[in-house]
Each structure stands twice: as structure tokens, then as C-alpha cells.
C-alpha positions as CSV (number, residue, x, y, z in Angstrom):
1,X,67.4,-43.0,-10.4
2,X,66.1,-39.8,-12.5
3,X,63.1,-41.8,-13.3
4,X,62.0,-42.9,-9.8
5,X,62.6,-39.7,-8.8
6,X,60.2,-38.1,-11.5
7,X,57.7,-40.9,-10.8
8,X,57.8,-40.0,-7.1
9,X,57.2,-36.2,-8.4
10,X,54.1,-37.5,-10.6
11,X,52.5,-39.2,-7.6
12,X,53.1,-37.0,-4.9
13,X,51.3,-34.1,-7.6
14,X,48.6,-36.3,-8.4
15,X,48.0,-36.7,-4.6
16,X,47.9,-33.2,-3.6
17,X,45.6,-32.9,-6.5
18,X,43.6,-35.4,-4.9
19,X,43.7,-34.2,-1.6
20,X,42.6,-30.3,-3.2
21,X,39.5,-32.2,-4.5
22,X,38.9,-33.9,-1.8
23,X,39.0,-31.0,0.1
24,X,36.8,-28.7,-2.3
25,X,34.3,-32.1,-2.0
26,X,34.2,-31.5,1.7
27,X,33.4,-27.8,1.5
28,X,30.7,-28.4,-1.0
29,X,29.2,-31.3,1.4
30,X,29.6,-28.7,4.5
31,X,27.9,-25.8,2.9
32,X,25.3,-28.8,1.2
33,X,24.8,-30.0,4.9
34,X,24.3,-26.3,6.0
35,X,21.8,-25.1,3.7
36,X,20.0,-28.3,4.4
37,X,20.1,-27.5,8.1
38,X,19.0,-24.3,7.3
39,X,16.2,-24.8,5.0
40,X,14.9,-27.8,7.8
41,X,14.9,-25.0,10.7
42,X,12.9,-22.5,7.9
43,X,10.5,-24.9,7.3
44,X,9.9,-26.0,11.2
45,X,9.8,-22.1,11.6
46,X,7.2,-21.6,8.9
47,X,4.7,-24.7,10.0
48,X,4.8,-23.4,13.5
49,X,3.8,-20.1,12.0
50,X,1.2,-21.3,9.8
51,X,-0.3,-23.3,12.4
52,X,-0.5,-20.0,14.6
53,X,-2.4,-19.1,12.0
54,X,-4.8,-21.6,11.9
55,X,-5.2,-21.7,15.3
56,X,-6.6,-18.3,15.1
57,X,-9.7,-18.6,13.1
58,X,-10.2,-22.3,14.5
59,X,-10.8,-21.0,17.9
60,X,-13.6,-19.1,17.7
61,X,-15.3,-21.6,15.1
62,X,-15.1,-24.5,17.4
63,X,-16.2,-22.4,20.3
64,X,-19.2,-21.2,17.8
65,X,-20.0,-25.2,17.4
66,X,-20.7,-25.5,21.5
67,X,-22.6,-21.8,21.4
68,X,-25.1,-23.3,18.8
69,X,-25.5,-26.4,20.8
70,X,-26.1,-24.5,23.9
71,X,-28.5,-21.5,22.5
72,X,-31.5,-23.2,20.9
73,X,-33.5,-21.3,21.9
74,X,-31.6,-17.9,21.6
75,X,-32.4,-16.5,17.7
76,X,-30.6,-13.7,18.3
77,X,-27.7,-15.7,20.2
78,X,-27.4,-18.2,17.4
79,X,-27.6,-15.3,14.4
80,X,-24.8,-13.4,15.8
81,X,-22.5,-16.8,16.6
82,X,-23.4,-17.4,13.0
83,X,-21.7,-13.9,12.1
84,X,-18.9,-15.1,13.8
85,X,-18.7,-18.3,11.7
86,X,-18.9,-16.8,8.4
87,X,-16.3,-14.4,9.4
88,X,-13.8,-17.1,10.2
89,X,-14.6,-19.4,7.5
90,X,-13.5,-16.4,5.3
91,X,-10.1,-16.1,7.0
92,X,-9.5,-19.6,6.3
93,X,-10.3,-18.9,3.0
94,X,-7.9,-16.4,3.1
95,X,-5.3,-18.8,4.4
96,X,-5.9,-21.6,1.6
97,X,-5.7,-18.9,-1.4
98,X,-2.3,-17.6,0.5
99,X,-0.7,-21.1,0.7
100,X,-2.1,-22.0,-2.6
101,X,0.0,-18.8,-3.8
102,X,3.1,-19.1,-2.2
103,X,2.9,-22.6,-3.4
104,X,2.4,-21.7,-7.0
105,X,5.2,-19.0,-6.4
106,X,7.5,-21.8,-5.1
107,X,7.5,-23.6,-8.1
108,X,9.9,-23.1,-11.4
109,X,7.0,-22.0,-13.8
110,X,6.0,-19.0,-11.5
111,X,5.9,-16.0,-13.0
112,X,5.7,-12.2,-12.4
113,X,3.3,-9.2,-14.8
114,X,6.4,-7.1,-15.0
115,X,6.3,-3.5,-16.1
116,X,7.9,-0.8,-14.7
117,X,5.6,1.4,-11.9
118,X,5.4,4.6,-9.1
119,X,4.9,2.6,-6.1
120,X,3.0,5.6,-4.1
121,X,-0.1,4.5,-6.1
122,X,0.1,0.7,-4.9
123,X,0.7,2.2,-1.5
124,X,-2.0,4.0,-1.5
125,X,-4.4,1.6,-2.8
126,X,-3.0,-1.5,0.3
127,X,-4.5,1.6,2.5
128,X,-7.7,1.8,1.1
129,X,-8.1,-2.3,0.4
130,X,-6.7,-2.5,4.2
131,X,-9.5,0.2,5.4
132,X,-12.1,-1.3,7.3
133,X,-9.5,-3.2,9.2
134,X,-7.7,-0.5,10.5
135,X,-10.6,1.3,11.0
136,X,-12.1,-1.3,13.1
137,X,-8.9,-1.4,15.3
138,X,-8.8,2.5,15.4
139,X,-5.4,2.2,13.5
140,X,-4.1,5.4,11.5
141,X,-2.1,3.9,8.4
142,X,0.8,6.9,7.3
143,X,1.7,6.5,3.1
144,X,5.4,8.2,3.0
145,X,5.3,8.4,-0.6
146,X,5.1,11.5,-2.7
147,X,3.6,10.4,-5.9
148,X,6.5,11.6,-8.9
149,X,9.2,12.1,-6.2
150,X,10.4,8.3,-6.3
151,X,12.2,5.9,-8.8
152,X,10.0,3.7,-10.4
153,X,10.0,0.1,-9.6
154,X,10.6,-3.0,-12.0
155,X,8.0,-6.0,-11.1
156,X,4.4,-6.7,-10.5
157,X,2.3,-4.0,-9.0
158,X,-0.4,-6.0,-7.8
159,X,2.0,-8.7,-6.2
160,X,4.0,-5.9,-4.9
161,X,1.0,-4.3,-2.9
162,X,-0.2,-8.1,-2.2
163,X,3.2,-8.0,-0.1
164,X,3.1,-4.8,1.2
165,X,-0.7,-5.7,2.6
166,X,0.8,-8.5,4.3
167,X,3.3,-6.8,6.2
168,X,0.8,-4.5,7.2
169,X,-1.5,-7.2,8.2
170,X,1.3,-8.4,10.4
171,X,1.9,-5.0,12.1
172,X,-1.6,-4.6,12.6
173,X,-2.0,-7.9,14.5
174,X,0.5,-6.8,17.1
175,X,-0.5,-2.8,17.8
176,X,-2.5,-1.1,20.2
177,X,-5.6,0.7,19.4
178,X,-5.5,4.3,18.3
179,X,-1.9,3.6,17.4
180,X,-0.1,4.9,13.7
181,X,1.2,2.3,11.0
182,X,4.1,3.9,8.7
183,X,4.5,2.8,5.1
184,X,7.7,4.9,4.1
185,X,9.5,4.5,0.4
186,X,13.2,5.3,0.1
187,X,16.0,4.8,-2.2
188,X,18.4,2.8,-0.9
189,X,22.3,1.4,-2.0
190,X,24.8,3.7,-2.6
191,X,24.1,4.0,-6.5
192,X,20.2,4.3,-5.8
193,X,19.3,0.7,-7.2
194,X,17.3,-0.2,-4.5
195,X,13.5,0.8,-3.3
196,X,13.2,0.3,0.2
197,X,9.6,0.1,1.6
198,X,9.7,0.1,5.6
199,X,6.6,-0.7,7.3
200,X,6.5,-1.0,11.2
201,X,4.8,1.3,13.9
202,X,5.3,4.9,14.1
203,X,5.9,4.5,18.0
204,X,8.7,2.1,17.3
205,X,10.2,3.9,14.8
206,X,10.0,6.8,16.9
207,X,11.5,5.5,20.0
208,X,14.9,6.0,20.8
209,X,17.3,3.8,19.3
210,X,17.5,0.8,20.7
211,X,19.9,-2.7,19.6
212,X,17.8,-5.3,17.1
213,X,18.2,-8.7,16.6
214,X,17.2,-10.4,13.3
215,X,14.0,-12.0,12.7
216,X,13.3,-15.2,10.6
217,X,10.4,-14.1,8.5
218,X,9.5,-17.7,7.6
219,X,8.6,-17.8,11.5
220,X,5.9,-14.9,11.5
221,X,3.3,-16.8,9.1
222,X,2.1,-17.0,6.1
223,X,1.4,-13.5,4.7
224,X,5.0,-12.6,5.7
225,X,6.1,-15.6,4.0
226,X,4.2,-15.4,1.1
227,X,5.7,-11.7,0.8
228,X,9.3,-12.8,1.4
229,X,8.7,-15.1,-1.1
230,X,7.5,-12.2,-3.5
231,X,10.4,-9.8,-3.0
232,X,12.7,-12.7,-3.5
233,X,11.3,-13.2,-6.8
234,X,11.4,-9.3,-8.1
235,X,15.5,-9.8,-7.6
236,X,15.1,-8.0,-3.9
237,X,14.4,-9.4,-0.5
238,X,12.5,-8.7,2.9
239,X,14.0,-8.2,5.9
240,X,12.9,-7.8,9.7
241,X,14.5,-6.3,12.9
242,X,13.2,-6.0,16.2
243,X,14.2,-5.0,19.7
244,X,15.3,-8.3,21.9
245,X,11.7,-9.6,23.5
246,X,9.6,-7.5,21.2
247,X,6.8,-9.3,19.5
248,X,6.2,-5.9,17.2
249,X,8.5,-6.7,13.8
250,X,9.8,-3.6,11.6
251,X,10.0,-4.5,7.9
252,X,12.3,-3.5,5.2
253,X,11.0,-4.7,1.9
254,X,13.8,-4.2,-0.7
255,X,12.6,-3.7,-4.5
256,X,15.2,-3.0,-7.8
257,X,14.4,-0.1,-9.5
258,X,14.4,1.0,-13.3
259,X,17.7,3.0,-14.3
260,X,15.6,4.9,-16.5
261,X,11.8,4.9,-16.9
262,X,10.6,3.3,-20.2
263,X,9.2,5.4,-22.8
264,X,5.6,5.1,-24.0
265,X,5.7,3.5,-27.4
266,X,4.6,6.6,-30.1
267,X,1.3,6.6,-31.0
268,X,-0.6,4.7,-27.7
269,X,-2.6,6.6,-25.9
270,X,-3.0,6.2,-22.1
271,X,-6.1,4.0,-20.9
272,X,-8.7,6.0,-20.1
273,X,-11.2,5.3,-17.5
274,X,-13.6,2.8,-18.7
275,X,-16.6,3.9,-16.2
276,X,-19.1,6.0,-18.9
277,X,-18.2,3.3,-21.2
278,X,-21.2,1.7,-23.0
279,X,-22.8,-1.8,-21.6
280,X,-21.2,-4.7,-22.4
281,X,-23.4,-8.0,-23.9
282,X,-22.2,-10.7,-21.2
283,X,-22.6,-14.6,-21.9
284,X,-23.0,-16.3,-18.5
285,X,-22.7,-20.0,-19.1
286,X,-23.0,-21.9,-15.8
287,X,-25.5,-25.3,-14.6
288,X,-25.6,-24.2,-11.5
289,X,-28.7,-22.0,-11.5
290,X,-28.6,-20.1,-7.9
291,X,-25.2,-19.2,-8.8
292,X,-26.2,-18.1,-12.4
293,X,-29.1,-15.5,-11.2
294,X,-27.1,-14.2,-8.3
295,X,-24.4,-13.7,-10.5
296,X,-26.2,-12.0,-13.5
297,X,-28.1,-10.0,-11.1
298,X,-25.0,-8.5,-9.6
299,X,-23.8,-7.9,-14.1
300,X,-27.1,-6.4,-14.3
301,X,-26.4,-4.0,-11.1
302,X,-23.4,-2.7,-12.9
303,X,-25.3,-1.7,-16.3
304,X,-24.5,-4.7,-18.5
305,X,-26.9,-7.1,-20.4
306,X,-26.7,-10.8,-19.4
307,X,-27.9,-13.6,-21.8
308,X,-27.7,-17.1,-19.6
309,X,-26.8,-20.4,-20.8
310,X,-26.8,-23.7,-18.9
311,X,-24.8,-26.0,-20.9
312,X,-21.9,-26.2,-23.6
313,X,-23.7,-26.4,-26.3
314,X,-25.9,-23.7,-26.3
315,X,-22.8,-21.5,-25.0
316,X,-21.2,-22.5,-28.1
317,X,-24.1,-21.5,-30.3
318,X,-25.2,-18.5,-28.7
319,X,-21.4,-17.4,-29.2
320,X,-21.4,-17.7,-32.6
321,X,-25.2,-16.2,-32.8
322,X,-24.8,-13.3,-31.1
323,X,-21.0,-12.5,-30.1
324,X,-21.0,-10.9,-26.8
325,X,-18.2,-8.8,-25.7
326,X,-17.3,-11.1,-23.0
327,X,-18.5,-14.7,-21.8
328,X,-17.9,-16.3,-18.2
329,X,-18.3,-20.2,-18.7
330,X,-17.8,-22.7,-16.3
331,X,-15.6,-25.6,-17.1
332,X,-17.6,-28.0,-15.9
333,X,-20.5,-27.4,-18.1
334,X,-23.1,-30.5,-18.9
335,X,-23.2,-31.6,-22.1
336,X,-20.1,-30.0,-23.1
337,X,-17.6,-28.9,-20.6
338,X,-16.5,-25.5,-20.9
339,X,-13.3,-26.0,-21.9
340,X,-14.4,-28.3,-24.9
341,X,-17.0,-26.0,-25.9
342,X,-14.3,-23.2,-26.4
343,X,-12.1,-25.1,-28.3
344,X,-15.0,-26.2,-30.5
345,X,-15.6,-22.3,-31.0
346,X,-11.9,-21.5,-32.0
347,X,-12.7,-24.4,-34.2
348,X,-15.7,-22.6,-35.8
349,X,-13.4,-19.6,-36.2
350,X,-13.6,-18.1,-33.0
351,X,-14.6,-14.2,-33.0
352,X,-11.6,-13.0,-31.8
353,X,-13.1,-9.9,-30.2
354,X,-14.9,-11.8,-27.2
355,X,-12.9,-12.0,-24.1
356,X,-13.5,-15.5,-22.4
357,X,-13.1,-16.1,-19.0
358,X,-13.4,-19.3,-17.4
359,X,-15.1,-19.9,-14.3
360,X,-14.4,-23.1,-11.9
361,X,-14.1,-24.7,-8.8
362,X,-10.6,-25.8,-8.8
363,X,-7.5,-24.0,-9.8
364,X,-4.4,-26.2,-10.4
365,X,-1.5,-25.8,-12.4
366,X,-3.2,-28.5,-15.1
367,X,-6.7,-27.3,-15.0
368,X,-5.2,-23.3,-15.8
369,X,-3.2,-24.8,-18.2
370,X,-6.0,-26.7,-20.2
371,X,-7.4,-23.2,-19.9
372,X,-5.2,-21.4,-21.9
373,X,-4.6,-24.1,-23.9
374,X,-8.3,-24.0,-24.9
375,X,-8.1,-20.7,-25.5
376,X,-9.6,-19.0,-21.8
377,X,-8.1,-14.9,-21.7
378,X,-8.7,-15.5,-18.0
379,X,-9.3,-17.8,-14.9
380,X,-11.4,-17.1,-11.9
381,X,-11.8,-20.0,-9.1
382,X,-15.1,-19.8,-7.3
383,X,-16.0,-18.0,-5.1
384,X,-14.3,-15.0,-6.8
385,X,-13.9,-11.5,-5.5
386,X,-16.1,-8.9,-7.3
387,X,-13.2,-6.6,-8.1
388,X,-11.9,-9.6,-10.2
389,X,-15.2,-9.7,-12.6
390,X,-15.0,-5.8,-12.3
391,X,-11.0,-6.0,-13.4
392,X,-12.3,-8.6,-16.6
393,X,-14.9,-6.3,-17.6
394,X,-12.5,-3.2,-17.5
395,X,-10.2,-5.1,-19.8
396,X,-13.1,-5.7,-21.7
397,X,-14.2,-2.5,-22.2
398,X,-11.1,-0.8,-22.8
399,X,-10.4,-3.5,-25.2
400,X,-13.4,-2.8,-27.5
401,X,-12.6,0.7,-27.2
402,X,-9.3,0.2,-29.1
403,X,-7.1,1.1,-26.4
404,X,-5.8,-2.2,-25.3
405,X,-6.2,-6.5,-26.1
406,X,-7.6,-8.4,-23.3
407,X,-7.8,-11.2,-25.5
408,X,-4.8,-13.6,-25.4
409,X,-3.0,-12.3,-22.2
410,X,-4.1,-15.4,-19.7
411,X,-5.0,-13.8,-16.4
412,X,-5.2,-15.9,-13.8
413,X,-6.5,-14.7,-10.5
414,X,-7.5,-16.8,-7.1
415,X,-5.6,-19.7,-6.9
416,X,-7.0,-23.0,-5.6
């Protein structure tokens, strides 16, 4: 009898052990199902977002298409419709590089420039970058940060303005002319471990206080996406509030900060301007020969001395000839493709004082990667902003100096 009565102990333990699995299996499949659910309602929110988006600079191109058809004989007509065009065709630019990014940034090999930084500075320079277009809207932009006065951040400082830019952007797109934008930077938490950078418009913040509801971010495009992607990455997050109907979102972008600011290492000096610097010797090696003389003629503009090149070979050998401090080659060279050709110069026994930058028309995780495999210090994806060359050619500069290496830190700029 004692047995049966210890076996009917056993079982009735292993079934409420069962039935505690079961039920931990359940609340795993629940909260499974819910971020599912979730994630399916942020991704219907973000298309519908992205196709606002689109829809913005595709209006005014196709109605550009039927303006050119009806003004043949209009030069004036068709040369300002044309304006128009380029304009747009550049804010779909815009848009591809942006998804490109917060694809990149999506994926597991994404990865952040850290250092530790005053934020006032990157707030300051998303005012002047944003300029012309609050100018053009009459739009006052107010900085709240007193350079010194704040913690400094841990992240990226150029993905952290990136961010910033886009919440401003989004602002921007829904305030009245003449009106004032405020960027404000605050410590927040109660031990202070928090940067918290509000952007909205000075009315609304000035208003009296009123109840807000919660807005998905994924829902308000892509630049608001791609920077609550961003702060999700530098451990913080983004959050945005708004009254019940309002279209007008208010921002709280939420950065860690350092505990305590990192100490120069002994014996580096800080970077110096590099403007006063002496020329640089710039390789240009690129087939396409429009692109080439444009190009070099811009090099030239900025005091350098171009030598150009129009194939892999000769890039190779006028490398080795005549070492320049810094050499843009395309990666789809004849002859020898650029990535080849610098791989047959480390094979040479590459001088390791020239910075090499390659130049191409795609910019996918592979092609950056055979990059820096080959031995590329930095990637630029046609057609590249000038304050990219100008950022290589600072490195440069400062590197030959002796203040810092350029060479071997893979930089990659405009994605695909």
C-alpha cells in the first residue's frame, strides 16, 4: 500500500511539473505571438510611412513629366521644371542612402565610431548642415546647449547628429513659417546617466500643458526611423509625445552618458586644424574621363596636385613611382580593377603612408568588405558629397603631419 501511495506521489509531482512547463511554454508562445504582432503592426506602420515619403518627391516629378510635354516651346518654362526635377531626384537620393542605412544598421555586423563627445558641438553643426532649409522656410532653429556645461556622451558623433537632423527634418515638415525649432540637452535619470535631447517646436513647448498620447515613431518615416534605430543602438532610445489630433510630434532622444570623461593619453597632442597645411600629391585613378576632369578640377580648386590615371595598371605603377599622399581609385578600373591593383601594391610592399580610398558605384556589405580586405582606408559610393573627399583629405593631412593614422581605420561613408 506504502508503495502505491509513493508512486501516486511521484506521478502526481511529475504532473504538476508538467503542467508548470506547460504553462511557462504558453507564456513564452504568448509573449512570442505578441512581439510578433507587434513587430507586423511596426512594420505596416513604417511602409506606410516610407511610402508618404515617396509620394512626396514623386509628385512633383511626374507632374514635371506632363509640364515638359506641354511647354515645348517655353525655354524658360522647361528650364525651371527642370530645377524642379533635379531637386527631387536628389530627395530620392536622399531616401535610398537612408534606407540603405537603416538597413545596414538593422543588421548584426552594424557598428558604431564610439568615443566619448560634448554634444553642443554636434548640435550646433545639424544647425548649420540644416541652414538653408530653415532658412528657406523662415524657421529659427534654438541650440539649448552650453558648450562645457553638459556630460559628455558615449557613441558616434556623426550618427548622433545624423539623428538629431532627422528629427529636425521631421519638425520642420510640419511648422509654420517664421516659427522657432528647439534643440534642448538635459541630463536626465535620477543618477544622471541619461542625455536627453528634446526637439519639438518652441510654440508647443510653450503652450500650456496639455494631455499626450504616444506616438509610434516607425509610423512618421524614415528619417525618424532610421534615428530610432540609431539611439537604439548607442544603449538609449527615442521617444515621441503629442497632443490627441496633432500632427506636430515632440522628441525625446535619450543618449548614455560617460561616468567620467576619458583622459587624453600623455604625450598626444590635439589635432590641429589642417587648413594652412601644405598640398597634398592626389592619385585619381578612374575610366570614366568626364568624371575624372570634373573631379580633379574641383582637387585642384582646393590647392592640391592631381596626377590622373585611367586604368589599374598604371595606378599601380604610378603608386610605386611616385607615392602620393592619397589615391581615389575606382574599383572598377579596366585592365585591372581597383581592388586587384591594390592588392598587387601591398604585394609590391605597399608604402604605408598613402591613404587609399576607393571610389564605386555600388556599396554593399561584400563589395566594402573586399575593400578592406584589399586594403581600401576608405569607401565612397558615387556620387559622393564633397565634405566626404574634404573629411579623407583632412585625415590625410593630419596624418602626414604626425598627428594621427588615416591609414588602416576603414571609413566607409554613403551607403548604396
Amino acid at each position: 500500500m506504502s508503495s502505491m501511495t509513493d508512486e501516486l506521489d511521484r506521478t502526481r509531482s511529475a504532473l504538476a511539473d508538467a503542467q508548470a512547463a506547460l504553462a511557462s511554454l504558453r507564456a513564452e508562445l504568448d509573449a512570442a505571438v505578441s512581439d510578433a504582432q507587434a513587430a507586423h503592426r511596426q512594420r505596416h506602420a513604417f511602409l506606410a510611412g516610407l511610402a508618404h515619403d515617396l509620394r512626396n518627391p514623386l509628385a512633383p516629378l511626374s507632374n514635371g513629366l506632363e509640364l515638359l510635354r506641354l511647354t515645348d516651346n517655353d525655354p524658360a518654362g522647361r528650364l525651371r521644371t527642370r530645377g524642379i526635377m533635379e531637386r527631387q531626384v536628389g530627395h530620392l537620393m536622399r531616401i535610398a542612402d537612408d534606407l540603405s542605412d537603416l538597413a545596414r544598421l538593422s543588421g548584426t555586423k552594424a557598428t558604431l565610431q564610439s568615443g566619448t563627445f560634448d554634444v553642443a558641438p554636434v548640435l550646433q553643426g545639424v544647425a548649420e548642415r540644416l541652414a538653408a532649409t530653415l532658412q528657406a522656410q523662415e524657421l529659427t532653429l534654438d541650440i539649448q546647449a552650453a558648450p562645457g556645461t553638459l556630460p559628455r556622451v558615449r557613441g558616434d558623433a556623426a550618427r548622433i547628429g545624423q539623428a538629431v537632423g532627422h528629427l529636425v527634418a521631421d519638425i520642420v515638415r510640419h511648422t509654420e513659417r517664421g516659427s522657432v525649432i528647439r534643440v534642448a540637452a538635459n541630463p536626465a535619470g535620477a543618477d544622471g546617466a541619461m542625455l536627453v535631447v528634446s526637439v519639438a517646436s518652441a510654440a508647443d513647448l510653450d503652450d500650456a500643458p496639455r494631455p499626450l498620447e504616444d506616438v509610434d515613431c516607425a509610423a512618421l518615416g524614415l528619417g525618424v526611423a532610421l534615428a530610432a534605430q540609431l539611439a537604439s543602438m548607442h544603449g538609449g532610445g527615442l521617444q515621441g509625445r503629442r497632443p490627441p489630433g496633432a500632427r506636430r510630434v515632440r522628441f525625446e532622444l535619450a543618449l548614455p552618458v560617460e561616468a567620467a570623461a576619458a583622459e587624453a593619453p600623455a604625450g598626444v597632442a590635439a589635432r590641429p586644424p589642417v587648413n594652412g597645411q601644405p598640398a597634398l600629391r592626389v592619385l585619381l585613378a578612374d575610366d570614366d574621363r568626364d568624371f575624372s576632369q570634373g573631379f580633379a578640377s574641383m582637387l585642384e580648386l582646393l590647392g592640391h596636385r592631381v596626377e590622373i590615371v585611367h586604368d589599374g595598371l598604371e595606378a599601380v605603377s604610378c603608386m610605386l613611382a611616385s607615392s602620393p599622399d592619397i589615391a581615389f581609385i575606382d574599383v572598377g578600373l579596366p585592365a585591372l580593377d581597383g581592388v586587384e591593383a591594390v592588392r598587387r601594391l601591398r604585394g609590391h610592399g605597399r608604402p604605408h603612408d598613402i591613404v587609399l580610398v576607393a571610389v564605386a558605384s555600388r556599396g554593399g556589405a561584400e563589395d566594402r568588405a573586399r575593400a578592406a580586405e584589399a586594403g581600401f582606408d576608405r569607401y565612397l559610393v558615387k556620387p559622393f558629397a564633397m565634405e566626404d573627399v574634404r573629411d579623407a583629405l583632412d585625415a590625410t593631412q593630419a596624418a602626414r603631419a604626425g598627428l594621427e593614422r588615416a591609414a588602416g581605420r576603414f571609413a566607409s561613408t554613403r551607403p548604396a
